[in-house]
N, C-alpha and C positions, 0 to 999 in steps of 0.2 A: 662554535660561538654560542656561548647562553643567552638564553632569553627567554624573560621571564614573566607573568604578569599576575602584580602582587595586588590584592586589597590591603591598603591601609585599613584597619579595623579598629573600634573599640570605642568606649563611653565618650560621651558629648563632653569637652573641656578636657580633654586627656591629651594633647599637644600631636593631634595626628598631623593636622594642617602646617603647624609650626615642623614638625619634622620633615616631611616630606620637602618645604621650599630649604631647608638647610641640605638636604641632600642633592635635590636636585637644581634651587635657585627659582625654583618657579612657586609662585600664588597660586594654589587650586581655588581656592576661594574668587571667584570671579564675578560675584553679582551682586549688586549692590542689598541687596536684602543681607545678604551675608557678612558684607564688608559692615554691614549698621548692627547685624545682631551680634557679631562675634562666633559663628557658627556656621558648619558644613549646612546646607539645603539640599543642593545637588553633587553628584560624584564628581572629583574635578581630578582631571589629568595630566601627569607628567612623567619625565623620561628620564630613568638611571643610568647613566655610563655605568658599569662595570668593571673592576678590575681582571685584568686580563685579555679585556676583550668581552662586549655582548652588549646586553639593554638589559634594564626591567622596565615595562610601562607599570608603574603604582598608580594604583585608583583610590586615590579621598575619598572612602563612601563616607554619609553621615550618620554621627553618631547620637544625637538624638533618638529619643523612643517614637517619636511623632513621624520620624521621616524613616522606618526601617524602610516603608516602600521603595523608598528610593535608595538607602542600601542594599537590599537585593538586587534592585536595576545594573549598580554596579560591579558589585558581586559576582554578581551569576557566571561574566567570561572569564574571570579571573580561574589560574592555576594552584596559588596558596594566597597566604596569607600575612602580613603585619600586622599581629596585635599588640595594640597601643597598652600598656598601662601606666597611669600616673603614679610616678613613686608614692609619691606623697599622699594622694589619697587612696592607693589600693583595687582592687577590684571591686566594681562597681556594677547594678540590672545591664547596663547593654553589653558589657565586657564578656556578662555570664550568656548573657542574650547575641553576641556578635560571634560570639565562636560557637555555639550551638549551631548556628543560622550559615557559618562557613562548614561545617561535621557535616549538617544535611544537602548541602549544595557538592559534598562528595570533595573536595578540598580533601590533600593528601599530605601538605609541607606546608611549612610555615616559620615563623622565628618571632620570639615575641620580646615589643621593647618596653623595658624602662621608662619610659618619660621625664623626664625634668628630673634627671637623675643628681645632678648637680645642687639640688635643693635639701636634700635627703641625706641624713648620716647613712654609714656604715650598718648599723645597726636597725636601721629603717627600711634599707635597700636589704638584709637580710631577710627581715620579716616579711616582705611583698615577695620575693624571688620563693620562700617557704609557699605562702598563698597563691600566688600563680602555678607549682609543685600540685598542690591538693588541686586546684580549679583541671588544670591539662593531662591530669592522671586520669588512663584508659581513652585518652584522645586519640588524634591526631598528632598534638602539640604537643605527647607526655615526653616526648627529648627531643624534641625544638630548643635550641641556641634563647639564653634569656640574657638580655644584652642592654646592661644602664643604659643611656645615653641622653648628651643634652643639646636641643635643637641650638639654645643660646649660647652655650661654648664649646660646642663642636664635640664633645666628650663621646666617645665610645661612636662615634656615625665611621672611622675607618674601621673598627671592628664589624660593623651592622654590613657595611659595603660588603666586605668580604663575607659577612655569612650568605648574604642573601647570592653573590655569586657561587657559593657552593651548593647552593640549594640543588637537587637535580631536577632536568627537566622533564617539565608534563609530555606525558606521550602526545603525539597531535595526530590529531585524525586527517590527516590530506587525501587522504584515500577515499575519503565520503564524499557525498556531494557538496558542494559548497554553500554554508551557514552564517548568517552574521542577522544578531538581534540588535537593532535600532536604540543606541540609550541615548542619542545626541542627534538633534537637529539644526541645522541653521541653514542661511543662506547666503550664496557668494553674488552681490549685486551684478548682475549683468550675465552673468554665468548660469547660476540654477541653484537647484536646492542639493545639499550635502549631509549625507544620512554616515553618522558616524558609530564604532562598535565593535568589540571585539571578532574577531573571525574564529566561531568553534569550529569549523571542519572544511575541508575541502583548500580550495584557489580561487582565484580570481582575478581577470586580469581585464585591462581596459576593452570594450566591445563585447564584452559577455552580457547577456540577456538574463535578468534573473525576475523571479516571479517574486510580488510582492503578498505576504500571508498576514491575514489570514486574507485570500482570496479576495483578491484587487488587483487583478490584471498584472502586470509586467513594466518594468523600465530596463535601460540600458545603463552601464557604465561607461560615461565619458572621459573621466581622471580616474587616477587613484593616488592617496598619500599614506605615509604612515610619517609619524612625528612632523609634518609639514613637507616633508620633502616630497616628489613626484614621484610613483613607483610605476614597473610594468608589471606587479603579478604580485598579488600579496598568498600568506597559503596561512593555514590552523597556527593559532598562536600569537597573531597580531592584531595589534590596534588598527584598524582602518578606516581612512576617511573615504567616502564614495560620491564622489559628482554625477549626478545622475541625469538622464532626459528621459522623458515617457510621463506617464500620466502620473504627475504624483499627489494628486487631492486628497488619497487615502494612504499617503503616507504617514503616521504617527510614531511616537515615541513607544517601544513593546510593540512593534511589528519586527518581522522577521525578513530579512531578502534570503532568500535561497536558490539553489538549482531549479527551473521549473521541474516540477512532479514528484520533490525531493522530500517535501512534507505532508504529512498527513492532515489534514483540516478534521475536526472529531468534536463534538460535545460532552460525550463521554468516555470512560478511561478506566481501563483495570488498574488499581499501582500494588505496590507493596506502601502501607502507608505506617509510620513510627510515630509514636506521641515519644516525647520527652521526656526522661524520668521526674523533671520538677514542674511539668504544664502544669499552669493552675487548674485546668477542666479535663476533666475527659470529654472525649467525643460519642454521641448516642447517634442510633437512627435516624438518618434526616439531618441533622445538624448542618447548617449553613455556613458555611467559611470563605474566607478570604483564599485564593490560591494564588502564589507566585511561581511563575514560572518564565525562564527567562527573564529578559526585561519587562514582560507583561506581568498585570495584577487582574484577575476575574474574579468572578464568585460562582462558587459553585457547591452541590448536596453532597454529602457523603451517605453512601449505601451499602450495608455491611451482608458479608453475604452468610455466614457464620456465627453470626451473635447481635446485639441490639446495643453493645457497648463498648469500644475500647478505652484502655484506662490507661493512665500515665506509666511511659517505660514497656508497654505492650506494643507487638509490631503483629498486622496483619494483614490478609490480601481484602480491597474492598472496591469499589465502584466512587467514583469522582463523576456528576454527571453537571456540567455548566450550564451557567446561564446564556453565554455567548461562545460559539467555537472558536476553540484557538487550534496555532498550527504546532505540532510537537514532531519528537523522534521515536521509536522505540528505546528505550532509558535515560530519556532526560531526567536531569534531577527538579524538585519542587518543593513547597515550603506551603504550608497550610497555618495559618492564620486564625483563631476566634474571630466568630463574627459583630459581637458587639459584649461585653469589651476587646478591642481589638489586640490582643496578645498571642503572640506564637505560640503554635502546640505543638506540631512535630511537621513530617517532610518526610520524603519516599524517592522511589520510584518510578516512572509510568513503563508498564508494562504491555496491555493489548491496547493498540490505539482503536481499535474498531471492533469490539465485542460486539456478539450475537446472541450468549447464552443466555440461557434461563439463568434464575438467580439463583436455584438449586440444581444444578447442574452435578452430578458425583462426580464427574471428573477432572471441574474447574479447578478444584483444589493442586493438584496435581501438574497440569496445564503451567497456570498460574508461579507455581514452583519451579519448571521448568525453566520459566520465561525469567525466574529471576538469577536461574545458575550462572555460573562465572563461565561455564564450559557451552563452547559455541555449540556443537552438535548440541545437547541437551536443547537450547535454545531453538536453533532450526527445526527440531523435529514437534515442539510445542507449534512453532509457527507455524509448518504444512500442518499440523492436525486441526487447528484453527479456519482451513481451507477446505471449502468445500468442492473449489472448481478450480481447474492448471491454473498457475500463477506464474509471472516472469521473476525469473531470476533475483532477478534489481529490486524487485517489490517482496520477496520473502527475504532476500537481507534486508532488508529495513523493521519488516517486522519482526528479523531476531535481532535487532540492534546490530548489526555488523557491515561493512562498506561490501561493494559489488563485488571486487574480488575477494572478499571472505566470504561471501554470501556463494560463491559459485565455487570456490574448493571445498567448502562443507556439503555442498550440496551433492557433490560427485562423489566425496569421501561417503556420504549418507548411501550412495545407489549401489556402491561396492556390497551391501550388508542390504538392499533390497527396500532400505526404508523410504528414499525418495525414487521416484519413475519419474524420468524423464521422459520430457514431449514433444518432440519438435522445439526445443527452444524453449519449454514450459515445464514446471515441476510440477508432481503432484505428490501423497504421501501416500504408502504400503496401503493404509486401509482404505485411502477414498478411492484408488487404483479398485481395491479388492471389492469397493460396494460398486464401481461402477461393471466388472464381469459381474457382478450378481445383478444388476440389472438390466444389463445388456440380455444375460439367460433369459430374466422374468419377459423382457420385451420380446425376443423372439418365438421364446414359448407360448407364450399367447395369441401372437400374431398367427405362428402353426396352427392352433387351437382351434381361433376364428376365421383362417382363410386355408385349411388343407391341402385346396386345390394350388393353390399360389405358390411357385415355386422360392419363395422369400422376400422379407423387407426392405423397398428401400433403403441403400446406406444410408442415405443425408437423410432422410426420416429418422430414420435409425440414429445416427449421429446429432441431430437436432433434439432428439428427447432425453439424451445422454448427456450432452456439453450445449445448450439453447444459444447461446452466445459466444460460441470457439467452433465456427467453421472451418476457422483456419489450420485447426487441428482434428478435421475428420479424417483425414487419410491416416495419419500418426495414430490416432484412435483404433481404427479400424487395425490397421496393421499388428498392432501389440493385442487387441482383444483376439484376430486371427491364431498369432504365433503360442498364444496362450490355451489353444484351443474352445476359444468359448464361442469361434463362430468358424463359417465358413464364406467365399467371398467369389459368385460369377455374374459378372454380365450388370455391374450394378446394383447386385440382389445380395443382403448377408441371408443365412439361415445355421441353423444349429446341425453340428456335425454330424450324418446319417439320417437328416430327414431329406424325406422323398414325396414328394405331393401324393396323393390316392383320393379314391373317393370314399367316403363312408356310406351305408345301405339309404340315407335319404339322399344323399347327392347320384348318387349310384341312379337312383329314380328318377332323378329330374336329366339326370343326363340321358336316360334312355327315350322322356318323353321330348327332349329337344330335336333329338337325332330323327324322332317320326315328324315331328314339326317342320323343319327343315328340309326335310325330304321331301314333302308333300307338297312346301310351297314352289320347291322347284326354282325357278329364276325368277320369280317375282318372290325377290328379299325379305321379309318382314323387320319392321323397324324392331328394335331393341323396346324400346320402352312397351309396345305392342304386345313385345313377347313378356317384358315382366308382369303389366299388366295382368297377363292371361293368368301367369303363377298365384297372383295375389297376396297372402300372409309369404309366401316362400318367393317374394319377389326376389329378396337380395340373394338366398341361395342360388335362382336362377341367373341372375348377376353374376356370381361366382363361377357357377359351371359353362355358360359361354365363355367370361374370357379363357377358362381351361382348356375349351374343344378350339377357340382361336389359336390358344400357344400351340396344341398340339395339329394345327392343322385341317381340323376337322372342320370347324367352320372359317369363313374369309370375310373380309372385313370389306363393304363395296364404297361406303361413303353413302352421306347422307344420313348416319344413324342407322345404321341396314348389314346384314351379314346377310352370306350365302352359306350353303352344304358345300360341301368340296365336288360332293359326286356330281350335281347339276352341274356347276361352274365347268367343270371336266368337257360335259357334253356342251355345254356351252359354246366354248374352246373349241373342242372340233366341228362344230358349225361350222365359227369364223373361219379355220381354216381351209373347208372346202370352198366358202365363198370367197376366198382368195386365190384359192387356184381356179377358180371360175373366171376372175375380175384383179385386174392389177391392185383396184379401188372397191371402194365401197361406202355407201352411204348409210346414215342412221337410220332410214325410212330402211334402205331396202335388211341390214340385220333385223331391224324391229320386225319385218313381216315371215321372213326366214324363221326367226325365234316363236312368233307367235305371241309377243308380250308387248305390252302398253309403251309408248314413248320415255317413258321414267326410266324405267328398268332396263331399257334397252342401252340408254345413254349410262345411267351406273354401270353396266359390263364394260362398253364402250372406255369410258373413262378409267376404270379400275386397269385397262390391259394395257391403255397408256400409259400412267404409272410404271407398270411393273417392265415399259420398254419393248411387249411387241406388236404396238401399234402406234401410229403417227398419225394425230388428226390435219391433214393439209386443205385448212379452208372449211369447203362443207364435205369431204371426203376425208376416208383414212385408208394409210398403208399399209400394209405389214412386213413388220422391221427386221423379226427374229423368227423363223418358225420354228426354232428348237427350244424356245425356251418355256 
């Protein structure tokens, strides 16, 4: 079944309104300013039965030069076009100005009518169908169906039916997340408020939660209609009407509802941007314009990153930076505007919604071209290169303009050939993979460098100064940086393949003078700081070489800030023992006198072998648990 959704187009008084209620029976004209001026204000809507079988929703924009704003509001969801022209008076600025303005909006079909065909010889309707020939050459429109016809005696409206049912239809994006830009407000008293608008992409269906853009919170869908009737699930390609509940204060006309997280929210914007070959201005450095995009109108700077000028009929890549953030896609279409006097000059692309670079950038150029290729891989692999840190799936098809699931078979197709790395669930690109082993090396090398003795770093150190914000992804991390050989991986510790702790000839010294230190105190401990202390400018190296003779055993760690030598602790040890076999029990008084050492240090041994399980303190005595161990 077709279904189609046309813009009525073309010059102010050129019978679009009178045609469209002969087609379809309905007045788009609906408000009294219109019905007093004789003219389109707002886009008004109505619904084509079809021969065969289908719909078109046709949209009245206006044809006025005062009100294009609100022709592109229009505009914008539509698939082609109806351009109107008046036999009689020919083609006219908005005629030339309305099909320009549907070219940039990426409009692919179309059929253009006659008007008041019926008023016009033979010979008059020649010469306009010659003009319209010259005007649609190199279009869109250049073999478009050119079709008299008259609102007031039906003439040539069964031919229009049927072309417009041959039209083929626009591809629709279902597979996106779900889209619909706000061109109609009202309210249903008693009910709520009803936000109405073509649906460019995705579904929808009553109880879906959609986020309202630019960033204003969230409502619900309560109804849904499309041409009045109730639906349960509308998809790409329809008119719909949406009863809403939730917060809607900041709902206006050129808002967006979408999937929540579906849109980008950006002030600035790479595009590919066109002047017109007849704009009256070119555009320089800085120049301030009107942008249309969707149903929204902002203003925003243009910033060229190649030159200080483009000229009429020139197409290139430049920076769009606004005044207020809007919410977009990667490749939405858009329509730029003079800023005073307000005339159209050209329209684009949007390309990076979320630039970084510098504005001399060598590579931008390139990037940039990627981002504007027809061919998805091209696309994706600008988009991971644009990443500095793993991205999900869902969020690097967006930034190649493509839906989730093309986003995730480009992206597998990409890893076959090595360009995308997969992450747990995250992508990253060939080169950012390849800078993060290269500084995975630089960190471990250094760490080597500065702590020799230390048998390696921290992973999650290690993975925190690699990815700061994807914990989730240290293990995945680790694991590929392993199988890659850029590291090695025990006990919690990475380190670089074939290193081995040692000491060098200054730690060498400091370990020999620990070892007589240690010795000498015997079983009264010395604190740690005590001992750095003593090192003074080689505090930390002395730092370094205790905890070495700790790993290795050499010294024991009591508690309190305080190590022992292994060899005292030994004799220590067989103390306790014999006063075990002396005494079932034993008290802290009677080891302290045994030992020969102060109440402090008696209790540190004391507690230390509790600890390690072969002692039990019961009360004010202790037992002993294990003697083999």
């Amino acid at each position: 079944m077709n279904h189609l959704i046309l813009a009525v187009a073309g010059h102010v008084d050129h019978g679009k309104t009178a045609l469209v209620k002969a087609l379809t029976g309905t007045d788009t004209d609906t408000l009294a300013e219109e019905k007093r001026r004789g003219l389109t204000i707002e886009p008004g809507f109505a619904v084509l039965p079809l021969p065969g079988g289908g719909w078109a929703d046709l949209v009245d924009v206006p044809g006025h030069e005062k009100f294009i704003r609100n022709m592109l509001s229009g505009a914008a969801g539509a698939g082609g076009v109806l351009l109107t022209v008046d036999a009689g008076k020919g083609i006219m600025p908005q005629t030339r100005e309305h099909l320009a303005l549907c070219a940039l909006l990426g409009m692919e079909r179309g059929i253009v009518a006659l008007t008041k065909a019926d008023l016009a010889d033979e010979r008059r309707l020649t010469q306009v169908k010659e003009a319209v020939d010259a005007l649609t050459a190199g279009t869109f429109l250049e073999t478009a169906p050119v079709i008299p016809v008259s609102a007031r005696t039906g003439l040539g409206l069964d031919e229009l039916r049927t072309a417009i049912a041959a039209l083929p239809p626009r591809r629709q994006n279902t597979d996106f997340p779900f889209r619909l830009e706000v061109d109609r407000l009202f309210s249903l008293q008693g009910r709520g408020t009803v936000a109405a608008g073509t649906v460019s992409a995705g579904q929808v269906s009553p109880g879906d939660v959609l986020a309202l853009y630019p960033g204003h919170g969230t409502v619900r869908v309560r109804e849904l209609q499309r041409h009045g009737v109730e639906a349960e699930r509308l998809e790409a390609g329809s008119r719909a009407a949406l009863l809403l509940a939730g917060d809607n204060d900041f709902l206006r006309k050129g808002c967006t509802l979408a999937a929540p997280g579906s849109m980008v929210l950006t002030d600035r914007v790479d595009v590919e941007l066109t002047l017109l070959a007849d704009a009256p201005f070119s555009v320089k450095q800085g120049t301030q314009l009107h942008l249309h995009h969707g149903a929204a109108a902002l203003l925003c700077r243009c910033v060229f990153f190649d030159r200080t000028e483009l000229l009429p009929g020139e197409t290139c890549f430049a920076q769009l930076r606004l005044a207020t953030p809007m919410a977009a896609r990667m490749g939405d279409r858009f329509v730029v505007r003079f800023f005073s006097p307000v005339v159209t000059v050209g329209g684009g692309v949007l390309l990076d919604l979320s630039p970084h670079h510098k504005k001399k950038d060598p590579g931008l150029a390139d990037r940039l071209s990627a981002l504007s290729s027809p061919d998805p891989l091209r696309r994706m692999e600008a988009a991971l290169e644009t990443q500095a840190v793993p991205q999900a799936p869902e969020a690097l098809a967006m930034a190649a303009g493509l839906s989730p699931a093309e986003g995730q078979a480009v992206l597998e197709t990409l890893s076959e050939t090595g360009k995308a790395v997969p992450l747990n669930g995250f992508w990253l690109s060939d080169a950012v993979t390849e800078k993060l082993e290269h500084r995975a090396v630089e960190l471990l090398e250094g760490w080597h460098a500065a702590r020799p003795l230390e048998p390696g770093m921290a992973e999650q150190a290690l993975c925190s100064r690699l990815l700061p914000d994807h914990s989730n992804l240290s293990e995945a991390l680790l694991n590929r940086l392993e199988a890659q050989g850029v590291l090695r991986r025990r006990s919690g510790l990475a380190f670089r393949p074939g290193f081995r702790p040692k000491y060098n000839p200054e730690l060498a010294q400091i370990r020999d003078k620990l070892e007589v230190l240690y010795r000498r105190a015997g079983l009264e401990a010395p604190e740690d700081a005590a001992v750095e202390a003593a090192f003074g400018p080689d505090a930390s190296a002395c730092r370094q070489v205790m905890a070495a003779m700790t790993r290795q055993g050499i010294l024991v760690p009591l508690g309190d800030g305080c190590r022992i030598h292994r060899r005292p602790l030994g004799q220590a040890r067989t103390l306790l023992l014999e006063l075990f076999q002396a005494s079932p029990t034993l008290t802290l008084a009677q080891f302290r006198d045994a030992a020969g050492i102060s109440r402090r240090y008696a209790l540190l041994l004391l507690e230390h072998w509790d600890r390690e399980g072969l002692t039990r303190r019961e009360g004010n005595y202790r037992v002993l648990l294990d003697s083999n161990m």
